[in-house]
C-alpha positions as CSV (number, residue, x, y, z in Angstrom):
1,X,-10.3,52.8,9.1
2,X,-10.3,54.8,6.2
3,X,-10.7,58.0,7.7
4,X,-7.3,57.1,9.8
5,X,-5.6,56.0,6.1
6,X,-7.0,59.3,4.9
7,X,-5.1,61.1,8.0
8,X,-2.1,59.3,7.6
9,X,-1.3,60.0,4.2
10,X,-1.9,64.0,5.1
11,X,0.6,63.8,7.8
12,X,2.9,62.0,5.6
13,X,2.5,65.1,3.0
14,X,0.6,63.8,0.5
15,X,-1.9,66.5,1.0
16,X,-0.1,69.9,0.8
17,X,-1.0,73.4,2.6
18,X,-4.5,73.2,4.4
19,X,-6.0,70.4,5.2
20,X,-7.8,69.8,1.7
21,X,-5.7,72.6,-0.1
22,X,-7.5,71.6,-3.6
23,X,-11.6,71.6,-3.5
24,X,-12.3,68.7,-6.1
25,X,-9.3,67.4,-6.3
26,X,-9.1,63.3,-6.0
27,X,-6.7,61.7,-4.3
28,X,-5.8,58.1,-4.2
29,X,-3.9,55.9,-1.4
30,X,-2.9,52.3,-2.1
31,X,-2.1,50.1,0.5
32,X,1.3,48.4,0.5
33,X,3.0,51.3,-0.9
34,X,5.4,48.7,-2.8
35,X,5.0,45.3,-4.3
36,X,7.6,42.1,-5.3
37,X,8.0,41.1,-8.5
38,X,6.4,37.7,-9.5
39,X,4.6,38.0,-6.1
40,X,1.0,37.7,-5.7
41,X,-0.5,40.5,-3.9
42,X,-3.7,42.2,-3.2
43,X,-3.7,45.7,-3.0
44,X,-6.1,48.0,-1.7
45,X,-7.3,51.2,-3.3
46,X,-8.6,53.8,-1.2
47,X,-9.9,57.2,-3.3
48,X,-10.6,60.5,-0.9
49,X,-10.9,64.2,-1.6
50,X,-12.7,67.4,-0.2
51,X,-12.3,65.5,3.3
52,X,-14.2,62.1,2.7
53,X,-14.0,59.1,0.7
54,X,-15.2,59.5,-2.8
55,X,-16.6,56.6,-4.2
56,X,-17.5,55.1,-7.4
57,X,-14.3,56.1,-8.9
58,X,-11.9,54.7,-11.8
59,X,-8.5,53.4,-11.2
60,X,-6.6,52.1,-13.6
61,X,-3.1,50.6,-13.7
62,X,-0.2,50.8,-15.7
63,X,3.3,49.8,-15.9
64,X,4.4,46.4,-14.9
65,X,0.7,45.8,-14.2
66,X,-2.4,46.6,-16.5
67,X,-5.8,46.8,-14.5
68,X,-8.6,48.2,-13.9
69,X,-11.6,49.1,-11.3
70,X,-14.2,50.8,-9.6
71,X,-14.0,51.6,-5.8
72,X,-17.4,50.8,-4.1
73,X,-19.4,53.4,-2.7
74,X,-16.8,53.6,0.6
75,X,-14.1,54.6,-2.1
76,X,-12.3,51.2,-1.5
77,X,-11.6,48.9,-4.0
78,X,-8.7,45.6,-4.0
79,X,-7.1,44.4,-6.7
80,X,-4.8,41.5,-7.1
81,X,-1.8,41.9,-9.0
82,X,1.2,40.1,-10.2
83,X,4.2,42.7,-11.2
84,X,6.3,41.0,-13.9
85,X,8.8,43.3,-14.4
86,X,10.6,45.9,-11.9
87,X,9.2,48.9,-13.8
88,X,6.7,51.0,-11.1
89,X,2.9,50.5,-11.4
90,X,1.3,53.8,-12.3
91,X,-1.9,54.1,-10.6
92,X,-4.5,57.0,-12.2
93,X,-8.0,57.4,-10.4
94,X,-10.5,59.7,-12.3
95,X,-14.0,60.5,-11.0
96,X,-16.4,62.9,-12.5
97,X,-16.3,66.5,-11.4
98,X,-12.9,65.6,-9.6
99,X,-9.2,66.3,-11.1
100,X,-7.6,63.1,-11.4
101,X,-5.2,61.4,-8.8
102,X,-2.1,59.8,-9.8
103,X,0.5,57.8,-7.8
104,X,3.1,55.4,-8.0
105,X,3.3,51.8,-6.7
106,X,7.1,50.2,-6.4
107,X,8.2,47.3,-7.1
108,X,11.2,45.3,-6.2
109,X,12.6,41.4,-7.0
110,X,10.6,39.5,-4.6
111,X,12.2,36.7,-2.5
112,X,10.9,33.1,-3.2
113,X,11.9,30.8,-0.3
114,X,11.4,26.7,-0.5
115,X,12.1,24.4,2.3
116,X,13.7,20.4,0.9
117,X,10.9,19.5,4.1
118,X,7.4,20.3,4.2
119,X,7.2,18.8,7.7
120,X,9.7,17.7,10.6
121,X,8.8,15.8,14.0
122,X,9.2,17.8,16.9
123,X,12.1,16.3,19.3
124,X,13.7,14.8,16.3
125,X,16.5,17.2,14.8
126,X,16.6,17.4,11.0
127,X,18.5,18.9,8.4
128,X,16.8,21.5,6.1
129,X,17.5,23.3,3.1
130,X,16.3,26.3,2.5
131,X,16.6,27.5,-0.9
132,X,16.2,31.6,-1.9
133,X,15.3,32.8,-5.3
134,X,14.3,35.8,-7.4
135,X,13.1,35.6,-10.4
136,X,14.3,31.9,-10.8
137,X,17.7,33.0,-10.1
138,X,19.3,32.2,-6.7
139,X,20.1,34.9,-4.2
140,X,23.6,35.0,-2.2
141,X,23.5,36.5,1.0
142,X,19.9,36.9,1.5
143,X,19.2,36.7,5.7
144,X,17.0,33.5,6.3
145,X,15.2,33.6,10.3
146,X,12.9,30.7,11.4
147,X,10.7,31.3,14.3
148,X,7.8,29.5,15.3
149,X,7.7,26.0,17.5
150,X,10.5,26.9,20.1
151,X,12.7,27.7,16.8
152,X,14.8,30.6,16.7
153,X,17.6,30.4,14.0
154,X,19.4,32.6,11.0
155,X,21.4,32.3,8.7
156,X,23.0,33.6,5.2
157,X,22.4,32.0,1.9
158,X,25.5,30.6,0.0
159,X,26.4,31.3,-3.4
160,X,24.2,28.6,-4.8
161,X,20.7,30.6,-2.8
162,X,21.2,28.2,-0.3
163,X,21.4,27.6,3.7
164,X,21.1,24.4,5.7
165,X,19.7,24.2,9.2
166,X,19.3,21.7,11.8
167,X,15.8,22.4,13.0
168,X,15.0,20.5,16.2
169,X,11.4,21.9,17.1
170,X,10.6,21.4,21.0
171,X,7.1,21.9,20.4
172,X,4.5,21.1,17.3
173,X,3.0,23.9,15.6
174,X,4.1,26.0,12.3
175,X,7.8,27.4,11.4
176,X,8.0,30.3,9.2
177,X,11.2,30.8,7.0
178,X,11.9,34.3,6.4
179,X,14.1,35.7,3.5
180,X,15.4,38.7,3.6
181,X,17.9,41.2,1.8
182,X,18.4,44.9,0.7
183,X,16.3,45.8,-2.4
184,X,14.4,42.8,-2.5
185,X,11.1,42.0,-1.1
186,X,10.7,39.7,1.5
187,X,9.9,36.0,0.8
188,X,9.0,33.6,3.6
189,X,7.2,30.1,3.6
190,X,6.0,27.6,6.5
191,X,6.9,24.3,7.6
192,X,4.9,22.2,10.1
193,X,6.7,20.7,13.5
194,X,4.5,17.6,13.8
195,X,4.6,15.4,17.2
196,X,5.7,11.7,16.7
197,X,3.9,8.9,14.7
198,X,3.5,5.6,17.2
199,X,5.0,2.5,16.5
200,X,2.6,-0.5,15.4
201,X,4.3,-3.8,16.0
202,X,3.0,-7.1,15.0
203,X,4.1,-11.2,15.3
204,X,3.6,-13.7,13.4
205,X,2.9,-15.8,16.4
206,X,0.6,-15.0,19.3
207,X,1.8,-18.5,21.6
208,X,5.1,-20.3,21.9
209,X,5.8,-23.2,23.6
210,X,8.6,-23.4,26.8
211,X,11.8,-25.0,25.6
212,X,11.1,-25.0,22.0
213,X,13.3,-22.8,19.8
214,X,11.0,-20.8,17.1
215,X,11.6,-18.6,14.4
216,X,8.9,-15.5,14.8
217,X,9.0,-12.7,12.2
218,X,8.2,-9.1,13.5
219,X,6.5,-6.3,11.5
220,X,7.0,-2.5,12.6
221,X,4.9,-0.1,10.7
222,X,3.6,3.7,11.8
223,X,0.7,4.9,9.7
224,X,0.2,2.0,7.9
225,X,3.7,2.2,6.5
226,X,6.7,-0.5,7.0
227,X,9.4,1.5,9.5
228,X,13.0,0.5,8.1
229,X,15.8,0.3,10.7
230,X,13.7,-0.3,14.0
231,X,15.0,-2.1,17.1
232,X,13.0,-5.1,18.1
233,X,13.9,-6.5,21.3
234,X,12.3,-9.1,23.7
235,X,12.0,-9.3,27.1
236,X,10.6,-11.7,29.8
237,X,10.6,-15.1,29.8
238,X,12.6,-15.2,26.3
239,X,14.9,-12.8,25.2
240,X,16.5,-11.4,21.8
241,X,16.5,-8.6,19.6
242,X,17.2,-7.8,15.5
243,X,16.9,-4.8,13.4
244,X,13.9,-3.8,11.0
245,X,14.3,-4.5,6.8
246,X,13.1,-2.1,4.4
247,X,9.8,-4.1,4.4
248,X,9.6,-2.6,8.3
249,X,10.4,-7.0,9.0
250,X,13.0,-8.6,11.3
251,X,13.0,-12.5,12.0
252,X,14.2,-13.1,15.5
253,X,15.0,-17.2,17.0
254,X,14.5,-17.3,20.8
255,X,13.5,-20.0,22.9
256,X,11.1,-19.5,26.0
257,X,12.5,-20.2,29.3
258,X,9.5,-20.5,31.3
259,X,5.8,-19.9,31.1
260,X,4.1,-16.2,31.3
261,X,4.3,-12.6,28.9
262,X,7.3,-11.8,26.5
263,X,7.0,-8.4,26.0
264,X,8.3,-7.2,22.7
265,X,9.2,-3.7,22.0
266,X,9.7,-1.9,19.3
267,X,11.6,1.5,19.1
268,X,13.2,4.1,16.4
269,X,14.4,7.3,15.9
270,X,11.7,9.9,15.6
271,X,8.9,7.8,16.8
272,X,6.7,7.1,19.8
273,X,7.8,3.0,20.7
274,X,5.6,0.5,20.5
275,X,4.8,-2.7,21.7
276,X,3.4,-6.4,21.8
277,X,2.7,-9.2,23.6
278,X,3.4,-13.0,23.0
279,X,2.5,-15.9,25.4
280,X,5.0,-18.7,26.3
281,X,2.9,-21.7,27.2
282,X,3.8,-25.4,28.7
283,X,4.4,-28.2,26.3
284,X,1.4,-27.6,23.6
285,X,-0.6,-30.9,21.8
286,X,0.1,-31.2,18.1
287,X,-3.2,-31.3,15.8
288,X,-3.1,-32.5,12.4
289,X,-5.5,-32.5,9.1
290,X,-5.4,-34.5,6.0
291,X,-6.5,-33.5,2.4
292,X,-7.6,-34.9,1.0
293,X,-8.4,-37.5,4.1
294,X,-9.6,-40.1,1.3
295,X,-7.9,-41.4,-1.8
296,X,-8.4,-44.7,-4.0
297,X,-6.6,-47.7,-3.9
298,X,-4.0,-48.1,-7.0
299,X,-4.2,-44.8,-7.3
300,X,-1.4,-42.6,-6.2
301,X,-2.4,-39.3,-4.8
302,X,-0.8,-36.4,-3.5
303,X,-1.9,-35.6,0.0
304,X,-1.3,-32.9,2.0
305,X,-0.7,-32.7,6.1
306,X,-0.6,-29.8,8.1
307,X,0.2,-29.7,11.5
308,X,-0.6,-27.5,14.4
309,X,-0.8,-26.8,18.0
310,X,-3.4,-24.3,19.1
311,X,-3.7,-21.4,16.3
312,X,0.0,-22.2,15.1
313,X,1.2,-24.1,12.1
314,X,3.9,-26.1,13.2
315,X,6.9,-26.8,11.6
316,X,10.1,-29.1,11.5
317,X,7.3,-31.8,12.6
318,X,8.3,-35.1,11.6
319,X,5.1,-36.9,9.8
320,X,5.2,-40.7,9.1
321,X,2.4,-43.0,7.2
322,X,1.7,-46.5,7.9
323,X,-1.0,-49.1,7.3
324,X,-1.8,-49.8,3.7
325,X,0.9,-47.2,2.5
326,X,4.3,-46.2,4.0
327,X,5.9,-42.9,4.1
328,X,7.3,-39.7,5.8
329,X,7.8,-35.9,5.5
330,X,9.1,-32.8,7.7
331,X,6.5,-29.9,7.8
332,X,7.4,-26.8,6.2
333,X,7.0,-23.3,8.1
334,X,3.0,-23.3,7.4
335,X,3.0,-26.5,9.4
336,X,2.8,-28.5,6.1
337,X,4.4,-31.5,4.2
338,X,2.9,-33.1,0.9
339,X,3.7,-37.0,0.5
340,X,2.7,-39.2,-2.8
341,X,0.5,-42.1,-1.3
342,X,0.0,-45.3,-3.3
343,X,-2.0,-47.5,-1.1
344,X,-2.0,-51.3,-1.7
345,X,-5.2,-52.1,-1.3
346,X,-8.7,-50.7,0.5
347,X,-8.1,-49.9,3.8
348,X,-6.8,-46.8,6.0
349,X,-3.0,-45.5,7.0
350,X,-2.4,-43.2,10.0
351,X,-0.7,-40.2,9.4
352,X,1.5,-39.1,13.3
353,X,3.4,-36.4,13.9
354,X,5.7,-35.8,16.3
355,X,8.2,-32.8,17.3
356,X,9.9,-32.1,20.5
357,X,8.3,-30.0,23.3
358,X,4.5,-31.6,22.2
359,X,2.6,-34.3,22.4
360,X,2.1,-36.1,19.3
361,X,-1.0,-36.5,17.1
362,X,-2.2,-38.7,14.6
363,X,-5.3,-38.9,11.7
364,X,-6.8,-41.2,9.3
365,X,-7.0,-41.7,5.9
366,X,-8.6,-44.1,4.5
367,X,-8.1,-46.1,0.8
368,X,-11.2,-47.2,-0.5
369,X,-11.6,-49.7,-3.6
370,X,-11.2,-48.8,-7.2
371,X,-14.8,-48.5,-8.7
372,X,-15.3,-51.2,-11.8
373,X,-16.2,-50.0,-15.4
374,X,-19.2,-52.3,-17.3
375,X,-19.5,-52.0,-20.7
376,X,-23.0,-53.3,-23.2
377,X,-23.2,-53.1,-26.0
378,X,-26.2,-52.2,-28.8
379,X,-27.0,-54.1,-30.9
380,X,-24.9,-57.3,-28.5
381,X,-24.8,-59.6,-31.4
382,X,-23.5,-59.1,-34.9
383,X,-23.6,-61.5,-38.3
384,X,-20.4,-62.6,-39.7
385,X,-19.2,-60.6,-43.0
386,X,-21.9,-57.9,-42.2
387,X,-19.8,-55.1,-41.2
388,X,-22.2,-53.2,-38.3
389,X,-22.2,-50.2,-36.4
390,X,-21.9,-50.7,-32.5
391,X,-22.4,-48.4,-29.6
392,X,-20.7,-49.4,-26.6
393,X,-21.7,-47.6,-23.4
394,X,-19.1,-47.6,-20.1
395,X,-20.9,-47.4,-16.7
396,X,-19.7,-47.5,-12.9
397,X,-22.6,-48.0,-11.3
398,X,-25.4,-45.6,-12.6
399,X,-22.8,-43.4,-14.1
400,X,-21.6,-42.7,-17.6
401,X,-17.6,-42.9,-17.7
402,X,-16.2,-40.9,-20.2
403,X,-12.3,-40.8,-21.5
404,X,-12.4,-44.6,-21.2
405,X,-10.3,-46.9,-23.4
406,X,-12.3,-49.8,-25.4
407,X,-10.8,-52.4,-26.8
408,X,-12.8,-55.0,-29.2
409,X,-10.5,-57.8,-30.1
410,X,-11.4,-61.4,-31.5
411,X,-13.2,-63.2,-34.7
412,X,-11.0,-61.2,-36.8
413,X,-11.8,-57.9,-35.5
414,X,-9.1,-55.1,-33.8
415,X,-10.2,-51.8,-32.7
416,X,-10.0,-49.2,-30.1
417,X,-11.5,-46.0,-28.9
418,X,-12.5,-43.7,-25.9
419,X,-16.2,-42.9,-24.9
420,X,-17.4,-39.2,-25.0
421,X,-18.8,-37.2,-22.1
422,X,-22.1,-39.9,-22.3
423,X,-19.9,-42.9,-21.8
424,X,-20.4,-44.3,-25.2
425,X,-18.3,-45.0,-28.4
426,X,-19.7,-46.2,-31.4
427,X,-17.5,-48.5,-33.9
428,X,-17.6,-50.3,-37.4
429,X,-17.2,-54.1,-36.9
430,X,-16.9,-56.9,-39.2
431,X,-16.7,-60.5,-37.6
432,X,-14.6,-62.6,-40.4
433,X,-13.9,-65.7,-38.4
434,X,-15.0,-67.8,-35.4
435,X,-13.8,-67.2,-32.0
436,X,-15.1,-65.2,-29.2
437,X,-15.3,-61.1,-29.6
438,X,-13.9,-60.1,-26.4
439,X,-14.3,-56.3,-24.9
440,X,-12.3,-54.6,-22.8
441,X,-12.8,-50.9,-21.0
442,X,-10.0,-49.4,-19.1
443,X,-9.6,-46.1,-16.9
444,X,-7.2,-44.8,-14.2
445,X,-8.8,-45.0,-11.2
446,X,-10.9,-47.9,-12.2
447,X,-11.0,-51.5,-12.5
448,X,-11.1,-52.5,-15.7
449,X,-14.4,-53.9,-17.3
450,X,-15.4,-56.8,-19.3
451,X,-17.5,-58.4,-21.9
452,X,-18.5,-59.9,-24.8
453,X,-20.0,-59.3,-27.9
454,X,-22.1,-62.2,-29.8
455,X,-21.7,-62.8,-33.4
């Protein structure tokens, strides 16, 4: 290769007269013979003389670039450079026992080209911008060419640098942008003509039920990411369609026909469709759940029913209590509705549910009695006029019961407290008069205990 470099630049004059007119004279080649400014470029120094390469030589730069090398023993050496100015590079070789070589690189505004897309989708036609600079400045009337992908298009940049294209690549693959114009360097850049992301579509149910209308919400994505602006449309034994939100959702009410496959399909601009199943079914049986599914009597609690039918919450089912408490309640769209339930007395209530299109369904929950508090108390018996320290301890059953109210009333005395985490309370008394010292311990939840102290 170098040997043909070497030949070239003979032919094109460089070397005058005979074929090496000067013994010991060095020559040096550089390879492009011109440069852009602000433009990255390697360039490759080849040094020759008295017909071969000579290697091992100097080569500095000058001008709009400083540098400075060695060629290896080939006489080839490549340096990068970065011109920025549009004053010419002065190249000087220099080897001992040679005369020195000196040549001129040129350098012109180089043309910087950006693209407002890095990638398109092939098939799908899209405006882009193509901006031309130089030197940060833009560049009227520079020629911009795309080829690459099945493209094939020009055009001239406006006063503002700029020209807009409708690129609609046949094929994937990469465009290159090419700027061009007199006295400038040419700029060109790449943009990738990508084939079409698929549709994803999801429901948010899997099984509806013949003849009852539903509300289903439908979630297009591609990639992971929500698609705004999709067409969902059903078909099969229920029909209907809606457009996507900028969450990639659309909520669509239809109501099955018959038994068998809705097909649902999603489709937009620039993507491969996609698609989904859901299964109309006969008339489905309702489930339902309690919780908690046991509460205390005197005690009102907040419990919560959901209903179902299969792997689907339910809703708009009507739920209705009865036995040893009343009520009722419409499930929400999670299939649930939250009544306050006081029951009367020990016992259990059914909980049905009933909506039209299934069969209804029904659960327990039972009421169980309040636990009772006792109370004792240490010492149990106190002396008139001696005013005594008493600890009063609140069980239910082998349990302490703390947070409970005590109440010592009687033979003169009046006081109140609540036991700590052990059950207990501890209180000054002083009997002054006859009568019976009566205790009392309350607690929600509880029935109330009962004693008395001797004195």
């Amino acid at each position: 290769m170098i040997g043909g470099i070497i030949a070239g630049y003979a032919l094109e004059g460089y070397v005058k007269g005979a074929v090496w007119p000067e013994p010991h004279q060095l020559y040096v080649a550089s390879v492009p013979g011109n440069v852009g400014v602000e433009k990255v470029t390697n360039l490759t120094f080849i040094t020759f003389g008295d017909g071969a390469p000579v290697g091992r030589s100097n080569i500095t730069l000058e001008g709009s670039v400083s540098a400075h090398g060695v060629t290896d023993e080939d006489g080839t050496l490549v340096i990068q450079v970065n011109a920025k100015s549009n004053d010419s590079i002065k190249v000087t070789a220099e080897k001992p026992g040679f005369r020195n070589a000196t040549s001129f690189i040129a350098v012109t505004p180089g043309l910087d080209i950006i693209s407002s897309h890095a990638s398109i989708t092939s098939g799908t036609a899209t405006f882009v911008t193509f901006s031309v600079t130089a030197i940060g400045k833009p560049v009227s009337g520079a020629a911009v060419s795309l080829s690459g992908a099945g493209v094939a298009l020009e055009g001239i940049t406006n006063s503002n640098g700029q020209v807009i294209a409708q690129v609609n690549a046949p094929t994937t693959g990469s465009i290159i942008a090419a700027a061009k114009k007199p006295g400038y360097a040419q700029g060109s850049t790449a943009i990738t003509s990508m084939s079409q992301q698929a549709l994803s579509v999801s429901a948010s149910q899997t099984a509806v039920t013949v003849n009852v209308p539903v509300f289903v919400t439908f979630t297009v994505t591609s990639g992971g990411a929500p698609i705004v602006d999709a067409q969902v449309s059903l078909s099969g034994p229920a029909t209907g369609g809606g457009i996507t939100n900028q969450d990639g959702r659309v909520i669509i009410q239809f109501t099955p026909q018959s038994t068998g496959t809705i097909t649902v399909q999603a489709s937009a601009t620039g993507y491969a469709s996609g698609s989904t199943t859901i299964t109309s079914t006969a008339s489905s049986v309702l489930s339902m759940a309690s919780s908690p599914a046991s509460i205390t009597a005197g005690v009102p609690t907040y419990v919560q029913f959901t209903v179902t039918s299969g792997t689907s919450f339910i809703s708009e089912a009507n739920v209705t209590l009865s036995g040893a408490a009343s009520g009722n309640g419409i499930s929400n769209q999670n299939g649930q509705v939250i009544l306050l339930v006081n029951a009367t007395g020990a016992g259990s209530m059914t909980a049905s549910a009933s909506k039209m299109g299934y069969s209804g369904a029904s659960v327990l929950v039972s009421a169980t009695a309040q636990p009772a508090l006792s109370v004792s108390e240490s010492p149990d018996n106190i002396t008139n006029g001696v005013a005594t320290y008493v600890t009063l301890t609140v069980m239910s059953g082998n349990s302490p019961v703390s947070g409970a109210g005590v109440s010592v009333t009687g033979g003169g005395i009046s006081a109140d407290g609540l036991t700590n985490s052990a059950g207990q309370v501890t209180m000054l008394l002083n009997s002054v008069s006859a009568g019976a010292i009566n205790v009392v311990v309350k607690k929600a939840g509880y029935m109330d205990g009962f004693s008395t102290l001797g004195h």
